[in-house]
C-alpha positions in Angstrom: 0.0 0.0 0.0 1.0 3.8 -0.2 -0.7 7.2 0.0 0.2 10.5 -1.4 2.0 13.2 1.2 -1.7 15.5 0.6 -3.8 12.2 1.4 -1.2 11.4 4.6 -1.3 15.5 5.5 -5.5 14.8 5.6 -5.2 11.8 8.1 -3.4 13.8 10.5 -6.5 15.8 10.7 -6.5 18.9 13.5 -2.9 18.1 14.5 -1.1 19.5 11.4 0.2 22.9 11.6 1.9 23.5 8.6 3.2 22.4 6.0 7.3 23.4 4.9 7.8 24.7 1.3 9.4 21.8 0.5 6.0 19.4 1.4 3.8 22.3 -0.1 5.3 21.4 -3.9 5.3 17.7 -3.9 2.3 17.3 -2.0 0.1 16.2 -4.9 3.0 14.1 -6.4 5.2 12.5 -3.8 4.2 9.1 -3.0 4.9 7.3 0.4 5.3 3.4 1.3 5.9 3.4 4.6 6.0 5.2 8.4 9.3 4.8 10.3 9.7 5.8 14.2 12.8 3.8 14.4 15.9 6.1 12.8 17.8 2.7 12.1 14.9 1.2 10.0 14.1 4.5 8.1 15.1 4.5 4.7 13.8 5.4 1.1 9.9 5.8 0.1 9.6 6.5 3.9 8.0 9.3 6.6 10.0 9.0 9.6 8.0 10.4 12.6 10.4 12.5 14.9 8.8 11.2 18.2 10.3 13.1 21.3 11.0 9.8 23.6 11.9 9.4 27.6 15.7 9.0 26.3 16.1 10.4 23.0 14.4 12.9 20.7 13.3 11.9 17.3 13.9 15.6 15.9 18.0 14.5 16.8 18.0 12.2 13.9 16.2 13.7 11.0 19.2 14.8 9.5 20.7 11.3 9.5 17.6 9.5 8.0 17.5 12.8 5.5 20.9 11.3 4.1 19.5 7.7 4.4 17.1 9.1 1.8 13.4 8.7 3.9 10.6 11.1 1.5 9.6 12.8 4.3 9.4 14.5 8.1 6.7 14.2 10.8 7.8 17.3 13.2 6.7 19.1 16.1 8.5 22.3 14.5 10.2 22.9 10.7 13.4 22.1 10.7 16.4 23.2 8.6 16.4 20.9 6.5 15.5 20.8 2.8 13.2 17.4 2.7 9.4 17.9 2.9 7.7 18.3 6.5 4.4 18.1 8.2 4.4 20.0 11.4 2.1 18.9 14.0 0.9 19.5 17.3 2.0 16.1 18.5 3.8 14.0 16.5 2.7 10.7 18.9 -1.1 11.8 18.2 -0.4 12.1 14.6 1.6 9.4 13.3 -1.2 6.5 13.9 -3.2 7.7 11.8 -0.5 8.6 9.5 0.9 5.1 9.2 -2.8 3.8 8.6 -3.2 5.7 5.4 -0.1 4.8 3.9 -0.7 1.3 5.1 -4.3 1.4 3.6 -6.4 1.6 6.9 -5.7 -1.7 7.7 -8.1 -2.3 10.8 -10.7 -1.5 8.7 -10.4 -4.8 6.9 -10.3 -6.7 10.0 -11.9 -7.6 13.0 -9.8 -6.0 15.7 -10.3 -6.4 19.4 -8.7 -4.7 22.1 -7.8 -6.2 25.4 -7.1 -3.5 28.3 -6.6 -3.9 31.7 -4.5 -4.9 34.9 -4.5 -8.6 34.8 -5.5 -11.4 32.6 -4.6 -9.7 28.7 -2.8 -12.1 27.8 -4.7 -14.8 28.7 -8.2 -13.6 27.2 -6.2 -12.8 23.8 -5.0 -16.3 23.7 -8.1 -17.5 24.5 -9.7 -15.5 21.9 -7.2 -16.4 19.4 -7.3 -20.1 20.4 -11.4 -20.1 20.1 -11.2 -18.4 16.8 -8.6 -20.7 15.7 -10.8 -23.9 17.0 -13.6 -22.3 14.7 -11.6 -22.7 11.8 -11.5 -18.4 11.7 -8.1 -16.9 11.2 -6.5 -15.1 14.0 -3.2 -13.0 14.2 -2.0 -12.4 18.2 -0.2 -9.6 19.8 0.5 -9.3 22.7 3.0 -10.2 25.6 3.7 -13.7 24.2 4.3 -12.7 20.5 6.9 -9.2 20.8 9.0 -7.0 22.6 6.2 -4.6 23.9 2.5 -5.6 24.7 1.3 -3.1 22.3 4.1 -2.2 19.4 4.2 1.5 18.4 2.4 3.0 16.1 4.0 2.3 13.2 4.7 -1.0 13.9 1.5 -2.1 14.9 -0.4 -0.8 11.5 2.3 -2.6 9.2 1.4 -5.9 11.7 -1.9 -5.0 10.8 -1.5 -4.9 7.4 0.6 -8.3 7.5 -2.3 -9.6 9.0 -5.0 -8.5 6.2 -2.5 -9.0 3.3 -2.3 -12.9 4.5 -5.7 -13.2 4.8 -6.5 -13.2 8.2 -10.0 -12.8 9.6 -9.1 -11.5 13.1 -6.4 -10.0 15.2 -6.5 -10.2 19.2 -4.6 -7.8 20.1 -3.4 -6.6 24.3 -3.7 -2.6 24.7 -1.5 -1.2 27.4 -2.3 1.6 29.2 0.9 3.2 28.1 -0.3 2.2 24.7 -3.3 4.3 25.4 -1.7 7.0 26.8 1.3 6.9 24.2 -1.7 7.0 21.3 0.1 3.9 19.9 -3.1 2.8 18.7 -4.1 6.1 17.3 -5.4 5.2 13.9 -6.5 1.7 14.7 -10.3 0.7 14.7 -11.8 -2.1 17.0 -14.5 -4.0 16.6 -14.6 -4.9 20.0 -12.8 -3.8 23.2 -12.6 -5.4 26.4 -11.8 -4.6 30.4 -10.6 -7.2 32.2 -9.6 -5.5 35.7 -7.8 -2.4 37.8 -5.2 -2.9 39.8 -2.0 -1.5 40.9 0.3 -1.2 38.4 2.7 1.1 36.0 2.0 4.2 38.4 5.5 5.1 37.5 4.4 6.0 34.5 1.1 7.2 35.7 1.7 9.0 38.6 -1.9 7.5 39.9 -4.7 4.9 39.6 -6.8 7.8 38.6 -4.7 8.7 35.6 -3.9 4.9 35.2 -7.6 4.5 35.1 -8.0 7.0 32.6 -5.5 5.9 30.3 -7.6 2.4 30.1 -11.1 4.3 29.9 -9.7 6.1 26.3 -10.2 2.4 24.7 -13.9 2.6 25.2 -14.5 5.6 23.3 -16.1 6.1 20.1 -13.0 7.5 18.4 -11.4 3.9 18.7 -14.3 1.3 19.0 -17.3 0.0 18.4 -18.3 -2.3 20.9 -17.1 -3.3 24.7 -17.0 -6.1 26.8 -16.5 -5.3 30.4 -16.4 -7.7 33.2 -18.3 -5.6 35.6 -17.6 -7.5 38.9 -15.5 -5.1 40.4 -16.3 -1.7 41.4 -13.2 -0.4 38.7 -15.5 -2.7 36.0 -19.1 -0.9 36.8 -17.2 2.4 36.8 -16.0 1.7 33.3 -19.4 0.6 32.4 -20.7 3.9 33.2 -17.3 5.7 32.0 -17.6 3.9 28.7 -19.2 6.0 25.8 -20.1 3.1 23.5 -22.8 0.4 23.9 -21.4 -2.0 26.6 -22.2 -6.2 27.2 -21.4 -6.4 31.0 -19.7 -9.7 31.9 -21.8 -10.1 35.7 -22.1 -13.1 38.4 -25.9 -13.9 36.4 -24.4 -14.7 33.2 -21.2 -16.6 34.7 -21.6 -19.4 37.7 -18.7 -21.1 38.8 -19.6 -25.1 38.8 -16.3 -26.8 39.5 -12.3 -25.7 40.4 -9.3 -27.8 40.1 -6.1 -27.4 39.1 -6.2 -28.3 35.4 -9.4 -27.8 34.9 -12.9 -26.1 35.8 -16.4 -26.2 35.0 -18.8 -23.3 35.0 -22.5 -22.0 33.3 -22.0 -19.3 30.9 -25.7 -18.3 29.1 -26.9 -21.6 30.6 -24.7 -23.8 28.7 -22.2 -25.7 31.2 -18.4 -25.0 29.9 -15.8 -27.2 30.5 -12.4 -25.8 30.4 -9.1 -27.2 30.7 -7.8 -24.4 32.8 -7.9 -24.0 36.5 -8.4 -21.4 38.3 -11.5 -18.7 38.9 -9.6 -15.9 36.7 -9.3 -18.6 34.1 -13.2 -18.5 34.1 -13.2 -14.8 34.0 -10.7 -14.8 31.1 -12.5 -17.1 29.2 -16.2 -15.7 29.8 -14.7 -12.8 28.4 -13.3 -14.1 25.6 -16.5 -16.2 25.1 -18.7 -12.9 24.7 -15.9 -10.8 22.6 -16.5 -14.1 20.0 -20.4 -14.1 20.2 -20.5 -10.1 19.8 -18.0 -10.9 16.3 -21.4 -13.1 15.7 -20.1 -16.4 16.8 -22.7 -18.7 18.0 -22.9 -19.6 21.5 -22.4 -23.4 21.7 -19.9 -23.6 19.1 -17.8 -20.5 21.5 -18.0 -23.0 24.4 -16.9 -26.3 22.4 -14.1 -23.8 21.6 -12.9 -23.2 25.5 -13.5 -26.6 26.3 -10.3 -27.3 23.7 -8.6 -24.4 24.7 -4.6 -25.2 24.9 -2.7 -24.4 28.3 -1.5 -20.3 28.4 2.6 -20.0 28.3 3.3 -18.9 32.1 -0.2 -18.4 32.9 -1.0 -21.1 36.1 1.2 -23.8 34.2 1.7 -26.9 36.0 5.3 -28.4 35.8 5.0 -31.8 36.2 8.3 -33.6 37.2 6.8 -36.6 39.2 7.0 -35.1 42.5 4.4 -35.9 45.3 3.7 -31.9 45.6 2.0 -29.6 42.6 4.0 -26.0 41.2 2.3 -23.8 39.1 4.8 -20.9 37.3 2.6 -18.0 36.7 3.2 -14.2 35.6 1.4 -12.5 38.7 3.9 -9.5 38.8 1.1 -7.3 40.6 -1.0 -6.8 43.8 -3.6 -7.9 42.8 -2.9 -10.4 40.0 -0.5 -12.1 42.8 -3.6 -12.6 45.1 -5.9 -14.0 42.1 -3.2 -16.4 41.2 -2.7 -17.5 44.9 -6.3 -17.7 45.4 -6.8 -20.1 42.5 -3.8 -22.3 43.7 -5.4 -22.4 47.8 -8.1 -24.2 46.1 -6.1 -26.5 44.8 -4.2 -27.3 47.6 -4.5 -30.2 50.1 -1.7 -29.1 52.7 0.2 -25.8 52.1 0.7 -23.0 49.6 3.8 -22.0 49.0 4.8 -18.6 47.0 8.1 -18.2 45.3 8.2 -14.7 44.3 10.0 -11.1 44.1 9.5 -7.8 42.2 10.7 -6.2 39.3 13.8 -4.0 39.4 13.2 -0.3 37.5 9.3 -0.3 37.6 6.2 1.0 40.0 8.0 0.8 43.5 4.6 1.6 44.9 3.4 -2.1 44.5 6.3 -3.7 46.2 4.8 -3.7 49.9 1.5 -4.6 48.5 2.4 -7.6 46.8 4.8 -8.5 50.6 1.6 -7.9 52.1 -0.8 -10.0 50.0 2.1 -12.9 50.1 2.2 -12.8 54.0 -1.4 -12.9 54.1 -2.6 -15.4 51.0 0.4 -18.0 51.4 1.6 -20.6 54.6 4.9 -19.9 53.8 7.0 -17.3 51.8 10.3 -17.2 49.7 11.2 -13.9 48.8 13.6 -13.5 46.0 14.7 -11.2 42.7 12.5 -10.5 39.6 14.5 -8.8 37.1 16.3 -6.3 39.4 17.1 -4.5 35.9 19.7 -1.4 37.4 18.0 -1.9 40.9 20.0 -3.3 44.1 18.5 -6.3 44.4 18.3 -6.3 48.3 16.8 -2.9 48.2 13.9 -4.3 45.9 13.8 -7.3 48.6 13.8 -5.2 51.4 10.5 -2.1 50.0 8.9 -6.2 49.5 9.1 -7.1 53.6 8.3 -3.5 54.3 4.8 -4.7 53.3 4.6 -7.9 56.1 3.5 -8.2 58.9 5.9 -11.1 59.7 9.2 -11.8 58.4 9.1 -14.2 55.1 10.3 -18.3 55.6 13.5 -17.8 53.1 14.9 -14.5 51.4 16.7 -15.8 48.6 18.1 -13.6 46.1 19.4 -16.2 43.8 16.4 -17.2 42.1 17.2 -20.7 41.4 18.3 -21.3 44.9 14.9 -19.3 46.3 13.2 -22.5 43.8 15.5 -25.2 45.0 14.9 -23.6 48.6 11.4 -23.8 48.5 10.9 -27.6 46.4 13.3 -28.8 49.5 10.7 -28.0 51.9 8.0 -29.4 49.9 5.4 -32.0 51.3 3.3 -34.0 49.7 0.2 -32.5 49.0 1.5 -28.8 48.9 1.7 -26.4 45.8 4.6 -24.6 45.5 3.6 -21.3 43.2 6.8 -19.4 41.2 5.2 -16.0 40.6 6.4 -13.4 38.6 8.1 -13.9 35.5 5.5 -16.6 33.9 6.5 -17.4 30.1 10.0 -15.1 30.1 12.9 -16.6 29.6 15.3 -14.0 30.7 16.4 -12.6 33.8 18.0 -8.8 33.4 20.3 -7.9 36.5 22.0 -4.8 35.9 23.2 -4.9 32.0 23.2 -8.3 31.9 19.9 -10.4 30.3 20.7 -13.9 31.3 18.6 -17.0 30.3 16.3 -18.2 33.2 12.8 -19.7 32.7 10.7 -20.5 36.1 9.2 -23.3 34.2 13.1 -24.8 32.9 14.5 -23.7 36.1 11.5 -25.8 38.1 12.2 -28.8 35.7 15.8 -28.9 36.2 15.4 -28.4 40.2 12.8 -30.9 40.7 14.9 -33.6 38.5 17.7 -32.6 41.1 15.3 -33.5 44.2 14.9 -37.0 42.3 11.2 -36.1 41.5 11.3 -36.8 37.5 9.9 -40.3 36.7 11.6 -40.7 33.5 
């Protein structure tokens, strides 16, 4: 696809300012194939958006991608420079829409929906993806388990969108981040439907607030970007985005979804009367998937064939996976990294449990320090006994990330471990049969960053390899 530089100077809309001599006389003529944020990437038949960064300002570069032959500027201001320029108010606002027209408007060829909120994303996009899949519909996924960010950039994300139509595909399920929101990566994308999971605490370091957090999320459910939402309404942060939300809303509540049956690979519950069967424990898992259920019937998916779809639902990288070594005691590896998402997950796993609940668990280095005591406390509280250790310190001390964790108990943990692995070994020691040990945290990564180092570690290879140590493998 391509667009003219007058056609790409109209999708901006309100934002443009002005337009530099240079973009005045090819503006009928000049044709552009792509929309680069990334100076390395920017090259010929290309607008390269100068987006003004935490760490580095776009505008810095122009010259350099001028000489690497890009068509075209998106600025904040003219610069000196003799290529043609749109000047904008804000060149985050602008360039969605911006890459959408070159790119051909992508979303609207597809059925896009949006995921937002604290907890469970990820899993109600695979779910969604996995159902669509089941139904013989074609589904692209992005999210946490398919690239670097949750929600790519602008630019990335409507040449991913385009992928997706150019090949064919019927659907993307896509995670939206509230930084995404708030960063207008999805400027310029439409959704069919778009979805609240949850509130909790999370990325006030970027926020500032879990009023402004709360805002962020609320700009998905607005008519600029979507259709339709799908709101679980069980919390009082759902209802309030019920009432927040300007489109027409399907409220997930406890009269369409009854919990049946919980165990730890499985559950059972009554969704629109039907009884579901899926292969997922925990209560989240039902809220994912009735969630995902009603995002499928509002694409016009019939009901029965959406819950033959979650009854063969496949297990969720790092999402309450069971590692399975032979031992006499369960461990579940899941990505709680929050307050709240920690508690869900430990909730789910005290149902399963016949003796004692175990958390194996720290907090990430470089992120919202505010959580830190609130995930110590909910430990303390929700688990029999507690192993605090690192989670991607990043350029944090790692005993001053341990130590803002025990600020938040009431009682001193069972084992501060910083060495991960050890803090696992530690813990699968201790184990009982009849106990689950949870890892929580780091779910399907495979990495561990301390300082500038990124390291491999996987909870789930890491729990392998330790419980094969114990002599627990039966093969």
């Amino acid at each position: 696809m391509s667009a003219r530089l007058g056609e790409v100077v109209a999708s901006a809309g309100d934002q443009v300012r002005s337009l530099n001599a240079e973009a005045i006389a090819v503006s009928r003529s000049l044709t552009l194939f792509d929309a680069e944020h990334d100076s390395r990437r920017a090259g010929p038949g290309a607008i390269f958006a100068c987006i003004r960064g935490v760490n580095a300002d776009g505008h810095d570069y122009a010259e350099a991608v001028a000489g690497a032959g890009v068509a075209a500027l998106l600025v904040d201001h003219e610069l000196d420079l003799a290529i043609p320029q749109i000047v904008v108010g804000d060149v985050r606002q602008a360039v969605g829409p911006v890459a959408a027209r070159i790119h051909g408007e992508p979303s609207e060829s597809l059925a896009v929906v949006g995921v937002t909120g604290t907890n469970g994303k990820t899993t109600t996009v695979r779910m969604v993806s996995s159902v669509a899949t089941i139904l013989g519909q074609a589904c692209h996924e992005i999210g946490t388990l398919t690239g670097e960010r949750t929600t790519p950039e602008a630019t990335d994300l409507q040449r991913i969108l385009a992928t997706a139509r150019d090949d064919g595909q019927d659907l993307v399920a896509m995670e939206v981040s509230s930084h995404a929101l708030d960063l207008h990566r999805v400027a310029g994308t439409r959704f069919r439907v778009a979805a609240f999971t949850n509130l909790g605490v999370d990325h006030l370091d970027h926020h500032g607030d879990l009023e402004a957090y709360f805002a962020a999320k609320a700009r998905l459910f607005e008519p600029e970007l979507s259709d339709l939402a799908v709101i679980d309404v069980r919390s009082e942060a759902g209802e309030r985005m019920r009432q927040t939300a300007s489109i027409p809303v399907v409220a997930i509540d406890d009269e369409l979804v009854e919990i049946l049956e919980l165990g730890p690979q499985q559950s059972r519950f009554r969704w629109r009367g039907a009884e579901v069967r899926l292969p997922l424990g925990g209560a989240f898992n039902i809220a994912n998937a009735a969630l995902a259920a009603e995002i499928m019937v509002a694409l016009g998916s019939e009901p029965s064939i959406v819950a033959e779809g979650l009854a063969a639902l496949p297990t969720v990288p790092g999402r309450f996976e069971q590692v399975d070594a032979g031992q006499p005691f369960a461990v579940i590896v899941d990505y709680a990294h929050t307050p709240d998402g920690l508690e869900a997950v430990l909730d789910a796993a005290r149902a399963v449990t016949k003796r004692s609940l175990v958390v194996v668990f720290g907090a990430g280095g470089d992120r919202d320090q505010g959580k830190r005591p609130a995930m110590g406390q909910v430990a303390r509280q929700f688990a029999d006994r507690v192993v605090v250790t690192s989670d991607n310190p990043r350029g944090e001390d790692p005993k001053a990330i341990i130590d803002a964790v025990l600020s938040g108990m009431d009682r001193p943990p069972d084992l501060i471990e910083p060495d991960r692995r050890m803090a696992i070994r530690h813990a699968f020691a201790a184990a009982r049969d009849g106990d689950v040990v949870l890892i929580a945290g780091k779910g399907h990564e495979m990495t561990q960053t301390v300082g500038a180092d990124v390291l491999e570690f996987d909870d789930r290879a890491v729990a392998r390899d330790e419980l094969r140590r114990l002599g627990g493998a039966t093969s």
